[in-house]
C-alpha positions in Angstrom: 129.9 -17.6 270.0 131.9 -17.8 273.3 130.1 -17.0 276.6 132.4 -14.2 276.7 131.0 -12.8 273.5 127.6 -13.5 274.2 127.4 -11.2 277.2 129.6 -8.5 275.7 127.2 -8.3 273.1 125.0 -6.4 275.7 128.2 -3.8 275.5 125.4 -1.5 274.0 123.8 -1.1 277.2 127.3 -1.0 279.2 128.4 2.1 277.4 124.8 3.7 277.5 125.6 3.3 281.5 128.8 5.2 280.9 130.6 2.1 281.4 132.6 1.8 278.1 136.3 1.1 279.5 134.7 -1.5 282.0 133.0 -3.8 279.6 135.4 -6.5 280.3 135.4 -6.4 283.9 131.8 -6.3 284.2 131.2 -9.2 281.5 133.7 -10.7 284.0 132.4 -9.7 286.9 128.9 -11.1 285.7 130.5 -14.6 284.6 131.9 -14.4 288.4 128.1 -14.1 290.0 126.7 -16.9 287.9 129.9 -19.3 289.0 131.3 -19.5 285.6 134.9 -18.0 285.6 137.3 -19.2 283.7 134.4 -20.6 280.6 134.6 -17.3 279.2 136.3 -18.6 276.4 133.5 -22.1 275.8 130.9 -22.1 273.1 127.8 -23.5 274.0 128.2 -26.6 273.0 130.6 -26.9 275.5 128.3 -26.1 278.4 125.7 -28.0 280.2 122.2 -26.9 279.9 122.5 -25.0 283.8 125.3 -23.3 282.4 123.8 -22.2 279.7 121.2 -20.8 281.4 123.9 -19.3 283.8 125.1 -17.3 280.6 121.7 -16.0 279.9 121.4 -14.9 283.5 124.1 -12.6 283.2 123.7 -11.3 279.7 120.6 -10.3 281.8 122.4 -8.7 284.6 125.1 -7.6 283.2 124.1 -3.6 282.9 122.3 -4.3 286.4 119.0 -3.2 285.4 116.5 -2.4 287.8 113.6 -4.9 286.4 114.7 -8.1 284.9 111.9 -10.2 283.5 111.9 -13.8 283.2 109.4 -15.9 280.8 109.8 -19.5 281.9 113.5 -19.4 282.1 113.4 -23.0 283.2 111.0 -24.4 280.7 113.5 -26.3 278.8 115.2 -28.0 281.5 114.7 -31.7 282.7 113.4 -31.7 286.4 116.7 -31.6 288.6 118.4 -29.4 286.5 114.8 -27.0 287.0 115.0 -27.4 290.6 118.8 -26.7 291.0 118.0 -23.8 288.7 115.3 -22.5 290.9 117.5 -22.4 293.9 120.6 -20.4 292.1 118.3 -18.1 290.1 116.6 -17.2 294.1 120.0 -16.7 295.9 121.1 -14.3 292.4 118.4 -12.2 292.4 118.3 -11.7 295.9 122.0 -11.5 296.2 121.8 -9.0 293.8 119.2 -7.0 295.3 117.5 -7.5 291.6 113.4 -6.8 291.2 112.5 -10.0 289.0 109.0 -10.7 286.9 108.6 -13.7 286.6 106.2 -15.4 284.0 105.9 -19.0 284.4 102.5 -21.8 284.5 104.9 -23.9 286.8 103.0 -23.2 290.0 106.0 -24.3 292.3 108.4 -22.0 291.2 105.4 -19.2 291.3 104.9 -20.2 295.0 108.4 -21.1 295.8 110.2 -18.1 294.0 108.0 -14.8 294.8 107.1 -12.4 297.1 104.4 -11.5 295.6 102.1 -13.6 292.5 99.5 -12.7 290.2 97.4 -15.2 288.9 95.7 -14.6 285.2 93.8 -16.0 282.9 92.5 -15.1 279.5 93.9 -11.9 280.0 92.4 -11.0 283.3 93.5 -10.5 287.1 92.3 -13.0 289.2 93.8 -12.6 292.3 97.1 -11.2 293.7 98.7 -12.1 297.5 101.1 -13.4 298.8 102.3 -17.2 298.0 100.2 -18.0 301.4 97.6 -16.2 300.4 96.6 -17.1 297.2 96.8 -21.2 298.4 95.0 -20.5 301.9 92.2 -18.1 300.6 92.2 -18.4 296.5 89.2 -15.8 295.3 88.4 -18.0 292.4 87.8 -21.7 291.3 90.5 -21.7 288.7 93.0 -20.2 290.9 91.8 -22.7 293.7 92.4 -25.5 291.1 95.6 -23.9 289.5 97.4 -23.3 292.5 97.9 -26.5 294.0 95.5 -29.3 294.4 91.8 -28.5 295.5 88.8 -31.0 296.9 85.3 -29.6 296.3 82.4 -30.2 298.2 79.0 -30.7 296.3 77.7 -27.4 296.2 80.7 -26.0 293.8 81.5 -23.1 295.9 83.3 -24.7 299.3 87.1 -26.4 298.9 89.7 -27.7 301.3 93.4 -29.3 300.8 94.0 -32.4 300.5 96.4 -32.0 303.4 93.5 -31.1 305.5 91.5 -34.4 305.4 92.1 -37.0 308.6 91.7 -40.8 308.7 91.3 -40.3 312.7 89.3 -37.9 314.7 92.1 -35.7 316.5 90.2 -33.9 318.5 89.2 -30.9 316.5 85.9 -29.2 315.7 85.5 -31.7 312.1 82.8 -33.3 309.9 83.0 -36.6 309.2 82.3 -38.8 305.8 81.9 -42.1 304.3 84.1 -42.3 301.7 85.6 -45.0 299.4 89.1 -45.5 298.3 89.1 -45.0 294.4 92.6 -45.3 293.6 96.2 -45.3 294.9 99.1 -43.9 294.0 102.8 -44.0 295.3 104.2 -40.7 295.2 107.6 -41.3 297.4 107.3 -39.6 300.9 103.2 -40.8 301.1 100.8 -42.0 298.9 97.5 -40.3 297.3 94.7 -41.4 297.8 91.3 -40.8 295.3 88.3 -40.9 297.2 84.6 -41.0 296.4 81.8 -39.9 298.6 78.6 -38.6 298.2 79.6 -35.4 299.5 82.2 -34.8 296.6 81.8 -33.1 293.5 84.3 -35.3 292.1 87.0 -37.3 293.7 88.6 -36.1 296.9 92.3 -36.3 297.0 93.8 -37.1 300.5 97.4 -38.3 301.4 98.1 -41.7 303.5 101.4 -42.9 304.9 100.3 -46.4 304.3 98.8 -48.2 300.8 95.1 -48.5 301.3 93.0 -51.3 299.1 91.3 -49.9 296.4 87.2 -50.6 297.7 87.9 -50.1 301.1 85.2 -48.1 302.6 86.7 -45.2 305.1 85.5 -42.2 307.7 87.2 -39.3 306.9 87.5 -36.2 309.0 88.0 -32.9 307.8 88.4 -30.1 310.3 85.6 -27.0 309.7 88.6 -24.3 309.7 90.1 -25.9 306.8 86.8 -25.5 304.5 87.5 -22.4 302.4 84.0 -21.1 300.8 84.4 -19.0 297.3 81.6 -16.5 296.9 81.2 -14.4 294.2 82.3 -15.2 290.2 
C-alpha cells in the first residue's frame, strides 16, 4: 500500500471532522509536514526506515488530534536514524502545537523530549517533574538508577553523579576519598572510570579526560552540594 493510501485510510476520522471533500489535501498537506511530498505514490519498500516512520507520523496527525500517543516510536531504529528521529518528531510536535504521550524505557529521549516525565514501575507512580527534576532530586532508588547513572555511598540511601566527582580539590566545601581505579573505558569525548573505595556501595563511576592505569590508587573529591540523600521507600 502507497504512503498515500496508508494515511487516507484514516479518511474515517477526516470525514468524522467534517472534512470529507478535503481528504486529499490534508493526506497532502500531512505528507508536506513530515517532508515527504512527492512519495505519495512509494510502497514501503521503497522508503527508508526514517521515512517510514515519517508516514506513521502523519497517519497520526493527519485528523490533528488533540492527544497523540507514542509507544516507542523509535524502538526499531538503528542509533542515528533514532537520534535524527528524535530531533524531527520534537520540532513536529511542537511545530504543530501537538500534546504528545510518550511511552518509551529509552531514558534520553524521556529527558531529551518532554516537558514533563513520569517514571513507573510495576504499575506504580514513582515520581513526576520535570526532566531536571527527576535527575537532580530522584525520590526513589530505582528512578535514581533508571534515570541516568547514579554512585551510592555505603549507607544505601545517599547518591551523587558521576559528573559530580573531582580528581582536584577546586576550592569547594567537598569530602575527599581514597579510591582505586577498577576499570577504564573509552567512551569518545572522556573516558569512564570504575572506582573502588571503601566508602562505595559498589563501584563509583566518574569521568576523566585522560586514561588512568587500572590499580592506580586516587583522592577523589566530591563537593557536599552534589550528595543527594533519598529518605523514605
Amino acid at each position: 500500500m502507497a504512503a498515500y493510501d496508508r494515511i487516507r485510510k484514516r479518511r474515517f476520522g477526516l470525514r468524522a471532522a467534517g472534512r470529507k471533500d478535503a481528504i486529499r489535501d490534508k493526506v497532502l498537506e500531512a505528507l508536506d509536514k513530515v517532508k515527504l511530498s512527492g512519495m505519495e505514490q512509494r510502497y514501503p519498500h521503497q522508503l527508508s526506515g526514517g521515512q517510514q516512520q515519517r508516514v506513521a507520523f502523519a497517519r497520526a496527525v493527519v485528523t490533528r488530534p488533540r492527544l497523540v500517543l507514542f509507544d516507542e516510536p523509535l524502538s526499531a531504529l538503528d542509533a542515528v536514524l533514532r537520534d535524527e528521529m528524535r530531533l524531527e518528531m520534537m520540532y513536529l510536535v511542537r511545530e504543530m502545537g501537538l500534546t504528545a504521550l510518550y511511552v518509551t524505557h529509552d531514558q534520553v529521549e524521556a529527558m531529551s523530549m518532554s516537558d514533563e516525565v513520569i517514571v513507573m514501575h510495576g504499575g506504580k507512580v514513582l515520581q513526576k517533574g520535570t526532566p531536571e527534576e527527576i535527575y537532580n532530586q530522584p525520590r526513589h532508588p530505582f528512578v535514581a538508577r533508571f534515570i541516568g547513572k547514579s554512585n551510592w555511598l555505603a549507607d544505601g540511601r545517599s547518591m551523587f553523579r558521576p559528573e559530580q566527582i573531582r580528581f582536584e580539590p577546586d576550592g569547594q566545601d567537598t569530602l575527599a576519598y581514597a579510591a582505586t581505579v577498577e576499570q577504564v573505558s573509552y567512551v569518545g569525548d572522556r573516558y569512564e572510570v570504575r572506582l573502588q573505595s571503601d566508602k562505595a556501595a559498589g563501584l563509583w563511576l566518574a569521568y576523566y579526560p585522560r586514561r588512568l592505569s587500572e590499580g592506580t590508587e586516587v583522592t577523589i573529591y566530591l563537593p557536599k552540594h552534589g550528595i543527594h540523600r533519598l529518605d523514605g521507600d
